[in-house]
C-alpha positions as a Python dict, from the first residue, in 0.01 Angstrom:
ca = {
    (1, 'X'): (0, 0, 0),
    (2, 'X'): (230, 104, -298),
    (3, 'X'): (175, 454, -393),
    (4, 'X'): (350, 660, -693),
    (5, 'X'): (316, 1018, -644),
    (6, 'X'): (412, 1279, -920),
    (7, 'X'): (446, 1630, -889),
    (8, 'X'): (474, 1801, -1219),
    (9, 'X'): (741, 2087, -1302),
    (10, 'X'): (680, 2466, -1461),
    (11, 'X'): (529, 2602, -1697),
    (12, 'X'): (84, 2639, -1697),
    (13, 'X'): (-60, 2185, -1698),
    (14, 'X'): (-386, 2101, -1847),
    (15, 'X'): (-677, 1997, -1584),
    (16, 'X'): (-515, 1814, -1301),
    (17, 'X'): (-766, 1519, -1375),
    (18, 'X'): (-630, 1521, -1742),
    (19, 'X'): (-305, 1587, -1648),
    (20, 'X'): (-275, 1260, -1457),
    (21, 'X'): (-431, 1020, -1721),
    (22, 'X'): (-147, 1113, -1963),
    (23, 'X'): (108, 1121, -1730),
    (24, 'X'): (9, 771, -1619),
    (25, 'X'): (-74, 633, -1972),
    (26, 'X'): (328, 744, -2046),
    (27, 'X'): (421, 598, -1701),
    (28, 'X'): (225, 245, -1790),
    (29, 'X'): (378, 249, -2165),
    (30, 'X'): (728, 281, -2029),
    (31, 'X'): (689, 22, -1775),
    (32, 'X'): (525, -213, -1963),
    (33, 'X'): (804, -204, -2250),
    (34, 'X'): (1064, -350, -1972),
    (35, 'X'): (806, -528, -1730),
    (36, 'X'): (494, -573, -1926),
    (37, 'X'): (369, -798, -1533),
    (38, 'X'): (487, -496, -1332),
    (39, 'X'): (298, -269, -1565),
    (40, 'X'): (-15, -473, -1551),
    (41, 'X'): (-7, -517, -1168),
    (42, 'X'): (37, -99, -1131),
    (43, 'X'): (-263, -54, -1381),
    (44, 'X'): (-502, -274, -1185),
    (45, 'X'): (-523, -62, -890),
    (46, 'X'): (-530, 307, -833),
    (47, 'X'): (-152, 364, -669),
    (48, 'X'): (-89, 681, -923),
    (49, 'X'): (-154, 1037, -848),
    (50, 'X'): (-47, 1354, -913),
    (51, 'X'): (9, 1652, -689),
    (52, 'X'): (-93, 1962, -930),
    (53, 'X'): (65, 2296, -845),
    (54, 'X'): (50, 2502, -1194),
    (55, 'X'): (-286, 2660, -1194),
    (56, 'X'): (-175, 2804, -782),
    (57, 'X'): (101, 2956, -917),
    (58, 'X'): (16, 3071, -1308),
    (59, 'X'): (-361, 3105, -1235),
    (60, 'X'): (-414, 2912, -1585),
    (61, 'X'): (-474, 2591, -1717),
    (62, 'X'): (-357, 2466, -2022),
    (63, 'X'): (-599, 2295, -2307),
    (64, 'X'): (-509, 1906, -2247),
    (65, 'X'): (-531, 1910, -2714),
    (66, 'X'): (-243, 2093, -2733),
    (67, 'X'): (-31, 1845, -2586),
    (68, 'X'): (-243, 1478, -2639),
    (69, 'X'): (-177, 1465, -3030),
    (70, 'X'): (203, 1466, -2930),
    (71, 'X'): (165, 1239, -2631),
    (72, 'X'): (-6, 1000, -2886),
    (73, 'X'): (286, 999, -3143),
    (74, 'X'): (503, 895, -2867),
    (75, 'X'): (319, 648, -2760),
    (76, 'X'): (277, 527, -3077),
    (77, 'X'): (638, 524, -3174),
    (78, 'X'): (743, 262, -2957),
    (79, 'X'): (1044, 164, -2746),
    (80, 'X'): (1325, 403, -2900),
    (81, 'X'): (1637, 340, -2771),
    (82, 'X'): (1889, 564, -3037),
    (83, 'X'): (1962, 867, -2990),
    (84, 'X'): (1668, 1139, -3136),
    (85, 'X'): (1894, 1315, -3354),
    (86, 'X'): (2145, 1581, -3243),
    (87, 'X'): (2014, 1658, -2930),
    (88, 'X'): (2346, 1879, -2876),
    (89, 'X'): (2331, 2143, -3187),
    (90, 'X'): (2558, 2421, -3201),
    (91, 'X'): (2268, 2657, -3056),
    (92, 'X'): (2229, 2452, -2756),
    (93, 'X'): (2629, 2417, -2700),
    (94, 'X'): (2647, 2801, -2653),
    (95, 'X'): (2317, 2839, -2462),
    (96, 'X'): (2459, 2585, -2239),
    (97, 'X'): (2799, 2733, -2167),
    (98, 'X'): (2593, 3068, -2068),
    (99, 'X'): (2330, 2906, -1880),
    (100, 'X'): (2640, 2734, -1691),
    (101, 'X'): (2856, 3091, -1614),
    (102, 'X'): (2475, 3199, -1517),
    (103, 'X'): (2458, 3004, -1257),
    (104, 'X'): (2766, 3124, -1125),
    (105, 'X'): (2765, 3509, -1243),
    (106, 'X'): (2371, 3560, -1195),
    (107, 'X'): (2389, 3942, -1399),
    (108, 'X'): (2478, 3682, -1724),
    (109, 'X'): (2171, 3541, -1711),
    (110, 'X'): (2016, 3868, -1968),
    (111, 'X'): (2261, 3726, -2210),
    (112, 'X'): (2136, 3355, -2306),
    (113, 'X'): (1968, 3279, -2598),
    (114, 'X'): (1697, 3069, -2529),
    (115, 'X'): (1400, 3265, -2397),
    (116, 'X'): (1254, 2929, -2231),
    (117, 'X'): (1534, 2914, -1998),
    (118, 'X'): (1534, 3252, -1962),
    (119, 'X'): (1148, 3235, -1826),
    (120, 'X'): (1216, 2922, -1623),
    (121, 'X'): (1485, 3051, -1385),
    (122, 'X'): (1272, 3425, -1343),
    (123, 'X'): (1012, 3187, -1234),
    (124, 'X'): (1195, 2984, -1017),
    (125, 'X'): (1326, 3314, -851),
    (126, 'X'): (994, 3356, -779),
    (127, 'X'): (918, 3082, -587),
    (128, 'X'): (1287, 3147, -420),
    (129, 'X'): (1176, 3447, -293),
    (130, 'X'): (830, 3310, -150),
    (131, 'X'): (620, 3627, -366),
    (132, 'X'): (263, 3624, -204),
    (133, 'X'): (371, 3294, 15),
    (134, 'X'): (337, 3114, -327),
    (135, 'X'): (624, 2819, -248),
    (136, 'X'): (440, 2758, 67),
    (137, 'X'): (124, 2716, -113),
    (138, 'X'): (269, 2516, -360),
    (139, 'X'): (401, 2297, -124),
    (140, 'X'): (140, 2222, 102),
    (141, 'X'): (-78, 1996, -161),
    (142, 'X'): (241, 1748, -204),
    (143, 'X'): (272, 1757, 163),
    (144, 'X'): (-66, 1694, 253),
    (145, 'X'): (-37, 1352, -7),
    (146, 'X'): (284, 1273, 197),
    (147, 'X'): (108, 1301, 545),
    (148, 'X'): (-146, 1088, 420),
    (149, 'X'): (77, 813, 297),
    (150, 'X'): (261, 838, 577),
    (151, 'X'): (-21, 808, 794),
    (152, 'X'): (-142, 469, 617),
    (153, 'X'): (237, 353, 607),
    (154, 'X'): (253, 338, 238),
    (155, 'X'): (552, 281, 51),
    (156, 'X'): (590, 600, -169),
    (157, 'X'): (762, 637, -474),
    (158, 'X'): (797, 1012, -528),
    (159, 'X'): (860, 1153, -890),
    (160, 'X'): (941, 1510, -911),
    (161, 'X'): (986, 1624, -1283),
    (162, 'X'): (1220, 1988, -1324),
    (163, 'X'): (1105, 2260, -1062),
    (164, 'X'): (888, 1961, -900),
    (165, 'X'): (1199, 1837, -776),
    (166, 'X'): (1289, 2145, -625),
    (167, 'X'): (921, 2154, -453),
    (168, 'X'): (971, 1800, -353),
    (169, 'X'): (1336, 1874, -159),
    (170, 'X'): (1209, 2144, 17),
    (171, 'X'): (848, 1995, 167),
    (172, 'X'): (1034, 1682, 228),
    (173, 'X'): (1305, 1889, 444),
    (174, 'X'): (970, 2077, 609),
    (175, 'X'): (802, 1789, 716),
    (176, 'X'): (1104, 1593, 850),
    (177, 'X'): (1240, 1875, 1021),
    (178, 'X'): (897, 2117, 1133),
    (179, 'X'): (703, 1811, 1187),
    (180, 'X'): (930, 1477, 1257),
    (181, 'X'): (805, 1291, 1014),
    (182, 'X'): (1075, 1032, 917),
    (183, 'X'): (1098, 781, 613),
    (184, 'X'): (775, 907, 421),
    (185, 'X'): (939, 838, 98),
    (186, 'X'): (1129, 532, 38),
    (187, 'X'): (1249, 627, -309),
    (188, 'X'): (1300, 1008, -494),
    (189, 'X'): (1310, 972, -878),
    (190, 'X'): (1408, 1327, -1011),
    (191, 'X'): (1362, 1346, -1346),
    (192, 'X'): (1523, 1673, -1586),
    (193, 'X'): (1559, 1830, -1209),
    (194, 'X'): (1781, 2159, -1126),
    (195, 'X'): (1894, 2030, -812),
    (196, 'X'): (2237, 2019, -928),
    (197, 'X'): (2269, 2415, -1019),
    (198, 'X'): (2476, 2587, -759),
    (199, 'X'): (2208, 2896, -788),
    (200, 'X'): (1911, 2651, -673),
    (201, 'X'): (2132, 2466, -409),
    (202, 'X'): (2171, 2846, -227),
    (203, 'X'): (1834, 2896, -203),
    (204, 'X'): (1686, 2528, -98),
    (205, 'X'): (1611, 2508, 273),
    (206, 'X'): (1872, 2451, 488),
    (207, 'X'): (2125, 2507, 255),
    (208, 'X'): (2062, 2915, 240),
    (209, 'X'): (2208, 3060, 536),
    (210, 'X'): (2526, 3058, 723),
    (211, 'X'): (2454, 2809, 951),
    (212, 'X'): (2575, 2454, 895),
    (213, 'X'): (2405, 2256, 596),
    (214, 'X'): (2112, 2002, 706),
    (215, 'X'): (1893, 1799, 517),
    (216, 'X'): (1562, 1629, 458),
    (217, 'X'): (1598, 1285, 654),
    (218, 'X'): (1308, 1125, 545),
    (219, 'X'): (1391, 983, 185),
    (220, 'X'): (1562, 630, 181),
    (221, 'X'): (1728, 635, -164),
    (222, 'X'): (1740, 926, -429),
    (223, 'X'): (1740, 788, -773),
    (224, 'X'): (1860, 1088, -1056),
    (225, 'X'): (1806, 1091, -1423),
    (226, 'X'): (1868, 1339, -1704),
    (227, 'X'): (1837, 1323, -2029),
    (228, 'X'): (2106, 1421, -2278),
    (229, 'X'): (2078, 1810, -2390),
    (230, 'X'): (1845, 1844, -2113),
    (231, 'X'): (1986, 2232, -2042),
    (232, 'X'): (1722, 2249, -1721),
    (233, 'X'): (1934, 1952, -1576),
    (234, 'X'): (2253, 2160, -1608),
    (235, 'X'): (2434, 1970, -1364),
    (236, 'X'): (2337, 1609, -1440),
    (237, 'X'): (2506, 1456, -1144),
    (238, 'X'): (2351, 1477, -793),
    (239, 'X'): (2546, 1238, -592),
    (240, 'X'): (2856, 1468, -557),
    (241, 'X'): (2640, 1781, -454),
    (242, 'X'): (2446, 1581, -196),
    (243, 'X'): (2719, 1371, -85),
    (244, 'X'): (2672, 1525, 263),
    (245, 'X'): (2300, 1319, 288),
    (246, 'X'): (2462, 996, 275),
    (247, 'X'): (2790, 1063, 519),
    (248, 'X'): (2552, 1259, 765),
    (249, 'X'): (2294, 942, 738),
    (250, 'X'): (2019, 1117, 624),
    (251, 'X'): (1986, 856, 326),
    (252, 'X'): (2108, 516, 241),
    (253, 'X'): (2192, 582, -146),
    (254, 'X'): (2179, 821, -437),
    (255, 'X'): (2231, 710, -763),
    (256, 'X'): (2265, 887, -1148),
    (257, 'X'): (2176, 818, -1424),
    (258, 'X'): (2343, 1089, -1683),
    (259, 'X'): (2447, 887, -1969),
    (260, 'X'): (2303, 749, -2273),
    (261, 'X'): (1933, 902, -2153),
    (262, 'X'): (1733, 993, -2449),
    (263, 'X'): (1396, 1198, -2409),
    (264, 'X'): (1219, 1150, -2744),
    (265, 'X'): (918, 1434, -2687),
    (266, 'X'): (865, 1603, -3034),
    (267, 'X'): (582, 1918, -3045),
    (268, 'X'): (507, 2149, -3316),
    (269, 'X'): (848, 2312, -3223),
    (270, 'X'): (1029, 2011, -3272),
    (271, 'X'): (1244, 1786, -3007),
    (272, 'X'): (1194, 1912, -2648),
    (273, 'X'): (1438, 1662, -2448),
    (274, 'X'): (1288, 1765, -2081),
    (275, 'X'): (935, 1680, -2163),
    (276, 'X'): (817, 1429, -1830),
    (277, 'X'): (604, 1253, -2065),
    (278, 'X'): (953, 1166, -2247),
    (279, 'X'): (1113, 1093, -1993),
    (280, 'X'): (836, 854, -1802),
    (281, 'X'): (864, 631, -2131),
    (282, 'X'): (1250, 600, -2169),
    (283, 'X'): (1345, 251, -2078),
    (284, 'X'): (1576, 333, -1783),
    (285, 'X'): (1304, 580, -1581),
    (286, 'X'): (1065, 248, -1640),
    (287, 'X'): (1302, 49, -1520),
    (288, 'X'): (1386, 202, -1186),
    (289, 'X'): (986, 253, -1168),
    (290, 'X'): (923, -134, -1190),
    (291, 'X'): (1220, -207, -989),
    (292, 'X'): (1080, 21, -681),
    (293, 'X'): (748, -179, -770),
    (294, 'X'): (895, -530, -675),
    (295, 'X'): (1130, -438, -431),
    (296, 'X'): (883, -219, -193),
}
């Protein structure tokens, strides 16, 4: 059996049930613009699901009306393949060179601009520092979906949007490594992920201590994309920071995707280029998605 599995990233998600219609209504509307077959044959059975962590770790749910209007307009735009605008202003150049000598100089962090970004990395400090065993709990619903799949022998595609990618490294390097399971996921989409901040890379398991680096061993290809101004995906390349994986054989391949990806998502605030339900109907994320379809 084929089975896509999508853990969200920050911020409080509408009903989990919700949640995953929209998220797979974007995932089907991307797909079927460059595979309209592949599209039809993932829409005929039930191989989506999402793994909903939000409402463990805010305590909150979000009303699914503030976000469907937009999801609608996006859908209803159609395949966009220019850029949306200036995804780069001035405002986002300088929050970006301070979010970058953040991530090296942590005590900068006070000083950027944008009070989103701000929020995001005190709440992935949070789950860094395990507060009330929440990044335990958090990742113990994706890897109870994983040691199901594995026990059927599915072939999982695993999608892990912004701080979900972060959750997806680390109960993918718990499983393989507490509990020898091997090759649970045969392909890692990250989508607007973190991974490549040097702050996040000191804290992901076994990469924060002193001891040599190790790695999860159970993913057999890592496939990277991020959008253009996407300031959560700071570090839009992932090969060269995980280089390690594939010389220590802990995974075949790991490919980017960094240019000429364009996240459309427009709100009442205007653009918002790390939105997943952007990203899930660019043309390139659909792309690899179908791909993975027909090759697993």
């Amino acid at each position: 059996m084929k089975r896509i599995i999508f853990i969200h990233g920050k911020n409080p998600k509408p009903p989990a049930a919700e949640h995953a219609r929209l998220l797979r209504r974007c995932l089907l509307h991307g797909v079927a613009q460059v595979d309209p077959a592949t599209a039809t044959e993932i829409a005929a059975g039930n191989s989506f699901s999402l793994v909903a962590w939000s409402k463990l770790f805010y305590g909150i749910e979000r009303d699914i009306e503030q976000v469907r209007p937009w999801v609608e307009r996006l859908l209803q735009a159609g395949p966009q393949a220019a850029p949306p605008g200036d995804a780069r202003p001035l405002k986002y150049r300088l929050a970006r060179t301070l979010y970058k000598l953040g991530d090296r100089f942590h005590w900068l962090i006070p000083l950027i601009p944008d009070r989103r970004i701000k929020r995001s990395i005190q709440e992935t400090e949070i789950y860094f520092s395990n507060r009330d065993n929440i990044a335990c709990r958090v990742r113990e619903p994706l890897k109870q979906v994983l040691r199901e799949a594995a026990g059927g022998n599915d072939k999982v595609l695993l999608i892990g949007h912004s701080m979900g990618s972060i959750i997806a490294y680390d109960a993918l390097w718990e499983l393989h490594h507490l509990e020898g399971m091997d090759r649970c996921v045969d392909c890692l989409l990250t989508i607007g992920s973190p991974l490549g901040m040097h702050y996040v890379q000191r804290h992901l398991i076994g990469l924060n201590g002193d001891h040599p680096h190790n790695y999860p061993g159970n993913i057999r290809r890592w496939v990277n994309i991020a959008a253009r101004g996407d300031l959560v995906a700071l570090d839009k390349s992932l090969r060269d920071d995980f280089s390690d994986m594939i010389a220590q054989q802990y995974i075949e391949q790991i490919d980017d995707h960094c240019k000429g990806i364009y996240n459309h998502y427009r709100d009442s605030r205007g653009l918002n280029v790390h939105k997943s339900y952007g990203y899930l109907v660019n043309p390139v994320v659909a792309q690899v998605i179908a791909d993975w379809w027909q090759l697993a």
